[in-house]
matplotlib code that plots the C-alpha trace (Angstrom):
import matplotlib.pyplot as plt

x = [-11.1, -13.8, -10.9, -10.0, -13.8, -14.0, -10.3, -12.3, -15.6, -12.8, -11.6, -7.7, -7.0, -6.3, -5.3, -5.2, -5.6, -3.3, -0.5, 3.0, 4.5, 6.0, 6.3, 3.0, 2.2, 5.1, 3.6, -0.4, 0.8, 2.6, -0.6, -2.6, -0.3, 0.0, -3.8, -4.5, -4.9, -3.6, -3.9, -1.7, -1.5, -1.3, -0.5, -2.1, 0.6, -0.2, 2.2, 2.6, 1.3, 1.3, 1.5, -2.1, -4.0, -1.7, -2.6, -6.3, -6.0, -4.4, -6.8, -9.7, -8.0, -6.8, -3.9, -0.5, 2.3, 6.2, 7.8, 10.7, 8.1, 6.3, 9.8, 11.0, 7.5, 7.9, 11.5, 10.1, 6.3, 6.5, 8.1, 5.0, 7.8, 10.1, 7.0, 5.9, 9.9, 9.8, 6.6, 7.2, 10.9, 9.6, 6.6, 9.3]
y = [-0.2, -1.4, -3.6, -5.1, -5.8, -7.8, -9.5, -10.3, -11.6, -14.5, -12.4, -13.7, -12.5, -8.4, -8.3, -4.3, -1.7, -1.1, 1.2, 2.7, 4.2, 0.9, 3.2, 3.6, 0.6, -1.0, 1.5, 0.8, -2.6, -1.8, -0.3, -2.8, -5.4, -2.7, -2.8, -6.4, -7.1, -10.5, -12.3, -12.5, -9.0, -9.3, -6.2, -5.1, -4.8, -3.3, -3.1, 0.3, -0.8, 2.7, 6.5, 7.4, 4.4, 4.8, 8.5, 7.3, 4.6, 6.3, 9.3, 7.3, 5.5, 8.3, 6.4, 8.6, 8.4, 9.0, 12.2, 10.0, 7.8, 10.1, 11.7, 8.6, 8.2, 11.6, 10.8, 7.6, 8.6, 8.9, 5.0, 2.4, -0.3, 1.7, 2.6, -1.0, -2.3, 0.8, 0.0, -3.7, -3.5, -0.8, -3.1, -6.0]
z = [17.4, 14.8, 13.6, 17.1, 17.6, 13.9, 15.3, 18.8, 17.2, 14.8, 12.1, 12.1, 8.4, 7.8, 4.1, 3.9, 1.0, -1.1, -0.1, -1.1, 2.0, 3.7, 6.7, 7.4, 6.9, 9.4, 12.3, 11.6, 12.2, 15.1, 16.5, 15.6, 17.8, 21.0, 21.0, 21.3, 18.0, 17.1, 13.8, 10.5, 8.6, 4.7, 3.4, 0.0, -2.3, -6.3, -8.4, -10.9, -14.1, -15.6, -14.9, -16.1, -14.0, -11.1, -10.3, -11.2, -8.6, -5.8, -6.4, -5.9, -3.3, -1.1, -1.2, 0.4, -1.9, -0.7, -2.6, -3.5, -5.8, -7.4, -8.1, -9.7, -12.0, -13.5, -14.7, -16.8, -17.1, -20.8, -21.3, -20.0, -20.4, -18.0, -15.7, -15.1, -14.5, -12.3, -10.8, -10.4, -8.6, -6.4, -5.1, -4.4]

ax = plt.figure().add_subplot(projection="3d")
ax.plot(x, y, z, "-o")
ax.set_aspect("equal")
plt.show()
């Protein structure tokens, strides 16, 4: 609701934090739209750079992480080279 009230008074820009679970992201929008809410959503995309500042980031974050991605990282977490192709493709 503090969103719709910051849409009403001319925001019509939402760039959001960053996230990794698309679906989440697909329904908060969906909400967003069923209240009222219009304006253009840009959603805050990060690419994985590396293992170690990844989990840093989305600790500090409180950022929710699918099982299938941590999954992935912990087959390649010891190769940064492999961790950022990883990290890149999976944020395309």
């Amino acid at each position: 609701m503090h969103l719709k009230e910051k849409v009403d008074a001319g925001a019509d820009i939402i760039i959001t934090q960053l996230f990794y679970n698309n679906q989440m992201y697909f329904d908060w929008v969906r909400d967003c739209k069923a209240i009222g809410i219009k304006a253009h959503f840009v959603p805050g995309l990060m690419p994985i750079m590396g293992y170690d500042k990844f989990h840093r980031t989305i600790r500090y974050c409180k950022t929710n992480v699918p099982q299938v991605l941590n999954d992935a990282l912990e087959l390649v977490k010891a190769d940064d080279e492999k961790v950022r192709e990883f990290g890149v493709e999976f944020c395309v």
